[in-house]
KETOR-683614 format. One record per residue (C-alpha): residue number from 0; residue in three letters; z, x, y. Coordinates in Angstrom, 3 decimals. Layout:
PT resi resn       zz       xx       yy
PT  NUM  ala        Z        X        Y
...
// end
This chain:
PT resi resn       zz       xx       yy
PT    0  unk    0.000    0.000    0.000
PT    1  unk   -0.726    1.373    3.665
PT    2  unk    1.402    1.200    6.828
PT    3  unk    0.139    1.605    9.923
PT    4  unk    2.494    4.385   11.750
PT    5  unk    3.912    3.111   15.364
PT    6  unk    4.845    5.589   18.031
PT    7  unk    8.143    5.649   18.558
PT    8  unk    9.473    6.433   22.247
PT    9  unk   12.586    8.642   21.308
PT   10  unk   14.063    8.681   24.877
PT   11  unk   13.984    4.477   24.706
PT   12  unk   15.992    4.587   21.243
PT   13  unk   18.448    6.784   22.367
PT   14  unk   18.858    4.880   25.422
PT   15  unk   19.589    1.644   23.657
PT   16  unk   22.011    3.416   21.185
PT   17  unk   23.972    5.149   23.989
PT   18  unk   26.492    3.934   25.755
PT   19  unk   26.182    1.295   28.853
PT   20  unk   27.567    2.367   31.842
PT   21  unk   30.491    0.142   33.751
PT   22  unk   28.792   -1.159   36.727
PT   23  unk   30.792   -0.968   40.191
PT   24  unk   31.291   -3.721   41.987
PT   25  unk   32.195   -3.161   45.563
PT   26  unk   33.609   -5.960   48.201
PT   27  unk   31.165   -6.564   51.010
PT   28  unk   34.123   -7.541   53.804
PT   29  unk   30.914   -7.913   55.911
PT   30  unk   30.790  -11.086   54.863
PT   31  unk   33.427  -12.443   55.953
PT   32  unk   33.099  -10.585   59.669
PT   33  unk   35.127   -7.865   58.696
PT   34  unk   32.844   -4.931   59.624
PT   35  unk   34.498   -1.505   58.772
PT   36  unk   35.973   -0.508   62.054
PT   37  unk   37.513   -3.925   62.368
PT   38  unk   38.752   -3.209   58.618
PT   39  unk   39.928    0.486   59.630
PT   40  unk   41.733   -1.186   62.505
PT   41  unk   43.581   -4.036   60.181
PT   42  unk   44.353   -0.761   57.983
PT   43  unk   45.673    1.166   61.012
PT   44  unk   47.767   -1.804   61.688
PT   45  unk   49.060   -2.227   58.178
PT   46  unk   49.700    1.383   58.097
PT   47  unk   51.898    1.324   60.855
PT   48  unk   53.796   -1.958   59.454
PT   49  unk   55.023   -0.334   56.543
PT   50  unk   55.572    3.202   57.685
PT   51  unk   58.334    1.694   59.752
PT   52  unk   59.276   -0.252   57.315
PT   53  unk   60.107    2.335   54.841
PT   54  unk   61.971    4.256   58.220
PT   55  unk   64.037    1.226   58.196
PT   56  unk   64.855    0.138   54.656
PT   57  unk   66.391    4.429   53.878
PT   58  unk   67.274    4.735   57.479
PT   59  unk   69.328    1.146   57.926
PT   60  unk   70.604    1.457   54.000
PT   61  unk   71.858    5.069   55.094
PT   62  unk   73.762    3.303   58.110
PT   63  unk   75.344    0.803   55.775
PT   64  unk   76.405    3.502   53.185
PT   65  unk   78.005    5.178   55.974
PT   66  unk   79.559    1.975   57.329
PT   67  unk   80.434   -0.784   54.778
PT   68  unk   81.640    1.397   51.756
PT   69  unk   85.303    2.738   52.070
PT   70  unk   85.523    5.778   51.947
PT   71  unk   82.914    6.483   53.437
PT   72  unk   80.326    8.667   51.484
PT   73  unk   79.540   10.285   54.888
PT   74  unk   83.048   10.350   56.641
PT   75  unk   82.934   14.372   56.947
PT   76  unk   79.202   14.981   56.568
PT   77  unk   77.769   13.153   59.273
PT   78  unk   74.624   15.183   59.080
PT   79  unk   73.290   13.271   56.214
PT   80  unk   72.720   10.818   57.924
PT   81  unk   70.897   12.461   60.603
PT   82  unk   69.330   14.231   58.087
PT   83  unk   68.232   11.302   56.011
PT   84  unk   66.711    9.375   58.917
PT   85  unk   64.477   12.606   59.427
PT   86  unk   63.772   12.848   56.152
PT   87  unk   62.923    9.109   56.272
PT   88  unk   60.163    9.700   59.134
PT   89  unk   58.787   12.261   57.564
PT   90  unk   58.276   10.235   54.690
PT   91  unk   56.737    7.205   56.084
PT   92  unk   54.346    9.868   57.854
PT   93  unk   52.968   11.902   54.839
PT   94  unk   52.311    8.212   53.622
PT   95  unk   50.293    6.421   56.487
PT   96  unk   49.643    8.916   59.008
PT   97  unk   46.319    9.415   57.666
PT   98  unk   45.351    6.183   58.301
PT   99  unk   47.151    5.602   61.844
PT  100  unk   48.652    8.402   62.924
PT  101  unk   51.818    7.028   62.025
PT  102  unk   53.404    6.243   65.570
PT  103  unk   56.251    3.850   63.877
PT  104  unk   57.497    4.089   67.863
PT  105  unk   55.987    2.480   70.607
PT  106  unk   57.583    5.432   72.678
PT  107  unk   55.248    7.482   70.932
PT  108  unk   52.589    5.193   71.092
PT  109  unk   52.865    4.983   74.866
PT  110  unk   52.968    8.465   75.387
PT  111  unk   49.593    9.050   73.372
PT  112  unk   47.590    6.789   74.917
PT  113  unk   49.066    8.546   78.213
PT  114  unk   47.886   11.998   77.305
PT  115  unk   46.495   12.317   74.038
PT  116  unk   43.286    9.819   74.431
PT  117  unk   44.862    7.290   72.363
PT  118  unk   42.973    3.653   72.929
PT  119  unk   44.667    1.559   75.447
PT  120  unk   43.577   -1.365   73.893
PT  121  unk   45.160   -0.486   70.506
PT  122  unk   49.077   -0.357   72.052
PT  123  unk   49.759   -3.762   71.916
PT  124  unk   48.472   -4.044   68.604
PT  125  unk   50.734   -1.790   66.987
PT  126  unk   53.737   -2.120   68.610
PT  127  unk   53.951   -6.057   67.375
PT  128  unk   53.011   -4.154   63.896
PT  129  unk   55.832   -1.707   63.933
PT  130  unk   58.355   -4.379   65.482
PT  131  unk   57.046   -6.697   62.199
PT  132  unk   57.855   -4.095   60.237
PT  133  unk   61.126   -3.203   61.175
PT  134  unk   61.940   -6.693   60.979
PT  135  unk   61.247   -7.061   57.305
PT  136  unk   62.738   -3.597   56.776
PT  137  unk   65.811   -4.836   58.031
PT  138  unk   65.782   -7.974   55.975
PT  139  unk   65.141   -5.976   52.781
PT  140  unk   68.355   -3.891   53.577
PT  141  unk   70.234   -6.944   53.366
PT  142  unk   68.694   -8.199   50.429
PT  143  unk   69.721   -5.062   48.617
PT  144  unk   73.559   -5.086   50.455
PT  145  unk   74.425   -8.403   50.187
PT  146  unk   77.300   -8.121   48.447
PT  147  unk   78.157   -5.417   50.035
PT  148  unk   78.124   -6.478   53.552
PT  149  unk   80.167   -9.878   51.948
PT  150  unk   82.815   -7.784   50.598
PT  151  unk   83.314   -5.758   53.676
PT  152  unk   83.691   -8.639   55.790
PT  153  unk   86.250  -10.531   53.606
PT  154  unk   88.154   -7.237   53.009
PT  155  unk   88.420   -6.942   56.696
PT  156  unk   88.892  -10.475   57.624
PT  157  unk   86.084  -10.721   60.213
PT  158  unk   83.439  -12.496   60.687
PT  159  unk   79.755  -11.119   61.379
PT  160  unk   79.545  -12.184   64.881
PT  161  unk   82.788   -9.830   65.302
PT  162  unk   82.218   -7.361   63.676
PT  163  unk   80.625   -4.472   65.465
PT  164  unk   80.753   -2.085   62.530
PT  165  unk   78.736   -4.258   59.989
PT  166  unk   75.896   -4.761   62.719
PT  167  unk   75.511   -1.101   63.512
PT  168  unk   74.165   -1.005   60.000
PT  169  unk   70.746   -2.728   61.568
PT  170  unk   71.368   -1.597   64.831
PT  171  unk   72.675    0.580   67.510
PT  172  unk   75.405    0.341   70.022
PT  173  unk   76.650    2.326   72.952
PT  174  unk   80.180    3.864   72.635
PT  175  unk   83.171    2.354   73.620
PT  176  unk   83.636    5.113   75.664
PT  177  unk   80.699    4.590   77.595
PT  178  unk   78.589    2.364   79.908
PT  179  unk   75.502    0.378   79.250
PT  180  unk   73.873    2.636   81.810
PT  181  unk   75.199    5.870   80.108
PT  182  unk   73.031    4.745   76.991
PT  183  unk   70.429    3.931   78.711
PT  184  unk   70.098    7.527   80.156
PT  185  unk   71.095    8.946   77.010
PT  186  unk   68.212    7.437   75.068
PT  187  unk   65.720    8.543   78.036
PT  188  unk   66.871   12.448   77.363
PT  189  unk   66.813   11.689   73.485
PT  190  unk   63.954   10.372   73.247
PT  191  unk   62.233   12.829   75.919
PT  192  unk   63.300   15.380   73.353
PT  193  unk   61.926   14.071   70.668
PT  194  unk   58.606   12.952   72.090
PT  195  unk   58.574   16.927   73.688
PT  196  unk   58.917   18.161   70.032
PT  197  unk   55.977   15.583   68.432
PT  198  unk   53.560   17.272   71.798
PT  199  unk   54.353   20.186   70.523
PT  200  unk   54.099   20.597   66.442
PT  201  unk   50.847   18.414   66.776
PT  202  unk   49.045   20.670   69.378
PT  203  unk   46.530   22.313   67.940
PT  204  unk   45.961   24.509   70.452
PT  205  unk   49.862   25.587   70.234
PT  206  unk   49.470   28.779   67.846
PT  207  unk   53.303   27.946   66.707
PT  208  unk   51.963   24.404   65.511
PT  209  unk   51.198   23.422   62.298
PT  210  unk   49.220   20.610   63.410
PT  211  unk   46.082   21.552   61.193
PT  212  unk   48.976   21.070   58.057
PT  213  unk   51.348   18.959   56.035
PT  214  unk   54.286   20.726   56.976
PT  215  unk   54.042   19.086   60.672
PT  216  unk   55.591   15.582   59.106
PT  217  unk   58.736   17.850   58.095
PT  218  unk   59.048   19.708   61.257
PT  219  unk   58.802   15.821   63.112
PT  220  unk   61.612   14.757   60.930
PT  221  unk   63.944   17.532   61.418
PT  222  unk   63.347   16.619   65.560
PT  223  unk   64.560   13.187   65.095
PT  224  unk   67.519   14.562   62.492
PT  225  unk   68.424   17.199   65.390
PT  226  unk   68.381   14.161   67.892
PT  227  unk   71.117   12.496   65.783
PT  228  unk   73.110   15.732   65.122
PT  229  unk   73.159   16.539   68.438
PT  230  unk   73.905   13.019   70.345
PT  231  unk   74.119   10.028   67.694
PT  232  unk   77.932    9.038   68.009
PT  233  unk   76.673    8.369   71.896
PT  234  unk   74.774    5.430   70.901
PT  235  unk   73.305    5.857   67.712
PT  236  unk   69.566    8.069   68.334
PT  237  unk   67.866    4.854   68.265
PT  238  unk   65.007    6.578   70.232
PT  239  unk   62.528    4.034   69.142
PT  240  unk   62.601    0.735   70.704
PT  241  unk   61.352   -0.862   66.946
PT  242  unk   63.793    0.382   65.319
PT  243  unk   66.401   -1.472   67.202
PT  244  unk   64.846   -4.458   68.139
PT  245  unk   63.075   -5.421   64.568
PT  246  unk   66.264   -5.142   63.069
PT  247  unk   68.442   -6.554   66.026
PT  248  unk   65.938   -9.817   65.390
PT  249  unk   66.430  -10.041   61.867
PT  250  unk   70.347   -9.345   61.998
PT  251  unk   70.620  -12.299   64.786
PT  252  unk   68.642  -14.619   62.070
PT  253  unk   70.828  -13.770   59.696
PT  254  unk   74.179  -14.908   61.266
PT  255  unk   75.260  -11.905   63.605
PT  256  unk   74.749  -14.047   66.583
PT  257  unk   76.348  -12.488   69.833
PT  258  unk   76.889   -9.367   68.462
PT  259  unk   73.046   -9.191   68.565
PT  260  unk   71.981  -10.651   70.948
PT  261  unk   73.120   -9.481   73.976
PT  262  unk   75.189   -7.299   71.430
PT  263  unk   78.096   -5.161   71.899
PT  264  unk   78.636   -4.444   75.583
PT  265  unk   75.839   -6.475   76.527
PT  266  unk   73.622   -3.291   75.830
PT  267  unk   70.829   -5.088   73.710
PT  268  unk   68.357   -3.495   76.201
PT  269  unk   69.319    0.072   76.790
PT  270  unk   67.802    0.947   73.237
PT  271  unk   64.042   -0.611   74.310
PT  272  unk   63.693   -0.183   78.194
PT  273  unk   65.247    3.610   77.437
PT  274  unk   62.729    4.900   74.935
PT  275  unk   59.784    3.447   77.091
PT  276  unk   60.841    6.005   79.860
PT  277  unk   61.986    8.945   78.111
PT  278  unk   59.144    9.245   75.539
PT  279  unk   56.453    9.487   78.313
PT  280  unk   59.025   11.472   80.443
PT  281  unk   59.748   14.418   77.532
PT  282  unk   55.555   14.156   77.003
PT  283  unk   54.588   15.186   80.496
PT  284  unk   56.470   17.652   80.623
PT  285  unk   55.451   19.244   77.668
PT  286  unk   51.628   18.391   78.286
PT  287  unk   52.071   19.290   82.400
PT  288  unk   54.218   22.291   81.696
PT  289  unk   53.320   23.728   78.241
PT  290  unk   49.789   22.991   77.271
PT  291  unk   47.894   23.849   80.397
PT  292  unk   48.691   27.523   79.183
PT  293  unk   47.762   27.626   75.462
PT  294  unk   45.490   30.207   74.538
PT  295  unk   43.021   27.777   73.008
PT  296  unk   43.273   25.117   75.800
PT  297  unk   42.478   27.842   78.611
PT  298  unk   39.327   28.877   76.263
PT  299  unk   37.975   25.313   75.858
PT  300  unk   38.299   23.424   78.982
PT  301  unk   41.363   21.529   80.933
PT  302  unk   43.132   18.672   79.266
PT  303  unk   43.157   15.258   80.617
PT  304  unk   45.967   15.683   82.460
PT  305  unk   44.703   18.830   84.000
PT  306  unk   41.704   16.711   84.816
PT  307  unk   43.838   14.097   87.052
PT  308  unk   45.717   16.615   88.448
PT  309  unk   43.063   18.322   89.707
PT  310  unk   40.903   15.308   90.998
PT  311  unk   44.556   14.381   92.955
PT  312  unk   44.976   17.737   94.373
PT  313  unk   40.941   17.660   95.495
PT  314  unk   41.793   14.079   97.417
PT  315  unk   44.537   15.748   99.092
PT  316  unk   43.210   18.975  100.202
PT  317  unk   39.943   18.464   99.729
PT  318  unk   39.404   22.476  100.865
PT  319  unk   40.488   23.758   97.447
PT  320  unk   37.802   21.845   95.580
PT  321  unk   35.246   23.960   93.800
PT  322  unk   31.736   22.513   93.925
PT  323  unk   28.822   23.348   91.960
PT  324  unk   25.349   21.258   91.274
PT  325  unk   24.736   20.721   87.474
PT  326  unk   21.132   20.174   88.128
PT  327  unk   19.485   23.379   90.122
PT  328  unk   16.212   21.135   91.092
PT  329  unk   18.453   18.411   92.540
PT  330  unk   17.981   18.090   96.376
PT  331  unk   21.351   19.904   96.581
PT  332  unk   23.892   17.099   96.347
PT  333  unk   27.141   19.286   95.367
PT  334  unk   29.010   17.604   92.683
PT  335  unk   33.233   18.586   91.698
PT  336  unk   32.739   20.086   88.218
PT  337  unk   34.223   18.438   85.670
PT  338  unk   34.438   19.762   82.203
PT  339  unk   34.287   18.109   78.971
PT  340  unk   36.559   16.675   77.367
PT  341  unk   38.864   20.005   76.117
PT  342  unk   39.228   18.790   72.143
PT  343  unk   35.296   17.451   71.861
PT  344  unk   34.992   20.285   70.001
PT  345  unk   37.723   19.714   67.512
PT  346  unk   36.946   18.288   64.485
PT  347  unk   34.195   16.689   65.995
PT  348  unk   34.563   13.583   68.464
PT  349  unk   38.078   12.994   67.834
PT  350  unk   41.167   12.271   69.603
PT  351  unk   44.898   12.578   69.110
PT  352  unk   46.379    9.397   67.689
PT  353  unk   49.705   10.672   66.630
PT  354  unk   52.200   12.552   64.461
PT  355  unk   49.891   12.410   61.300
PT  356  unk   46.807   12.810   62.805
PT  357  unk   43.601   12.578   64.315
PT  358  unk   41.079    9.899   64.526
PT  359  unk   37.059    9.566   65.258
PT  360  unk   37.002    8.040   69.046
PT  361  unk   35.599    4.613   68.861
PT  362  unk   36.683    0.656   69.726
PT  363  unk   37.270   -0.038   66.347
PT  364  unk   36.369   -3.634   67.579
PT  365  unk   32.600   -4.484   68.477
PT  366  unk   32.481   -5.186   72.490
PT  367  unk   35.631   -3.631   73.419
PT  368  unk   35.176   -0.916   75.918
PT  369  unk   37.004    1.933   74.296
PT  370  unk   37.948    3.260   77.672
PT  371  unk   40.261    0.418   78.535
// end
């Protein structure tokens, strides 16, 4: 008997015999109007929710170790605690400041956008995030210390609306040794420290920075732990209006009352109007003082302080302008030289956003004007 021989295609055999590959299926947020910057903005905003949230649920649970247990597990070593809030922003930055720079302050979010090119348009935005944050953070702590904080305040007999110890596990209070207006100026030096320290390890033009490295998230901790070493039994290093406010919210929800809100001594305020002053305070002076006179920032260009500076100085005494004509066929029209921006060069078109990091400059929202 005869066969007729077929061909065979050995490539199309093996092909069916091997193997089909899984096939990747990818979300198109598109459709739904979220382009990718508006989704890199929504993760910017997440970011910054739960970096302060994990500052608050170690930092707050630290406070009510320290506080509600007797004896005390920090009653001769207050340091861990300072140290453990450090170590608790340094944390919550190796986590999200990738993704937003990991403010977790609006001190420090105000004092970016003041010198650092951060977005105006994005401050709002994150401070509600990081006072959301803080707010839940705060209501986790009491979910884990519940019957803690109930057997503390039967032991002693007191309710929470009087007692000031079992609230200073959310939030801070001035001493009774001093005035409302003491605290207040005590958190505008504190946190003018601490926002002169964040300038300064994330300069990358500072040759004593580590700003192009991990290690600046540990260096920012060990600021905010030296801030509570060196004045917390003032009025607690709150240094972050979010991190007394969120938690201030969430501890008058659940049953604090007056010792809330307006809080011991009436001093609900000193910890948010404080922070708002100091923070850009301690940054000028680092970026007025300081930077001008880095070897890198000399080499590239001024910085945009040095810019306004310079065009203020010009309006006053016009005489010390220096003019020069970018164009040599122009019909002589002398124009003030401005150069570019000084970090264009860095990393390509990117601006400071914060302690973790850098960002590309954009909106991030079709038809905002990023300059606002």
């Amino acid at each position: 008997m005869a066969f007729e021989h077929q061909q065979v295609d050995i490539g199309a055999v093996e092909a069916s015999v091997s193997p089909t590959r899984p096939v990747h299926l990818h979300v198109d947020w598109s459709k739904i109007g979220l382009t990718p910057t508006r989704l890199q903005f929504i993760a910017e905003l997440v970011s910054e929710f739960i970096g302060i949230y994990l500052l608050i649920l170690v930092g707050d649970s630290c406070s009510s170790m320290a506080l509600l247990f007797s004896p005390s597990p920090y009653l001769t070593s207050y340091w861990g605690v300072a140290i453990t809030w450090g170590l608790a922003v340094a944390f919550a930055i190796y986590g999200t400041g990738g993704v937003s720079g990991c403010h977790i302050n609006p001190a420090v979010t105000v004092s970016f956008a003041l010198f650092r090119g951060f977005p105006w348009w994005k401050v709002i935005p994150y401070i509600i995030a990081q006072w959301l944050g803080a707010f839940i953070g705060a209501y986790s702590v009491y979910n884990m210390y519940f019957p803690i904080f109930t057997a503390y305040l039967d032991s002693n007999h007191v309710t929470k609306q009087d007692s000031v110890a079992s609230s200073e596990a959310f939030f801070t209070s001035v001493n009774e040794h001093l005035t409302n207006y003491d605290g207040f100026i005590g958190q505008i030096y504190q946190t003018g420290i601490l926002l002169y320290g964040i300038f300064a390890v994330t300069d990358p033009y500072n040759p004593n920075s580590f700003s192009h490295n991990g290690l600046k998230a540990l260096l920012i901790g060990y600021v905010v732990a030296m801030v509570g070493g060196g004045f917390g039994f003032l009025e607690g290093f709150a240094i972050n209006p979010a991190r007394d406010f969120g938690p201030r919210v969430a501890a008058y929800s659940l049953g604090w009352g007056k010792m809330a809100f307006p809080g011991f001594h009436n001093y609900w305020w000193g910890p948010i109007c404080g922070p708002l002053i100091g923070g850009p305070v301690g940054a000028f002076i680092y970026e007025a003082f300081n930077r001008p006179f880095m070897p890198g920032v000399q080499a590239h260009g001024d910085t945009p302080l040095m810019k306004a500076w310079s065009r203020l100085v010009v309006r006053l005494f016009p005489k010390l302008a220096t003019y020069h004509s970018d164009d040599e066929s122009a019909t002589g029209k002398a124009e003030i030289s401005v150069e570019e921006r000084f970090h264009d060069h860095y990393r390509g078109r990117e601006h400071d956003v914060g302690p973790g990091g850098t960002a590309a400059q954009e909106s991030g929202i079709e038809g905002v004007d990023p300059t606002l």
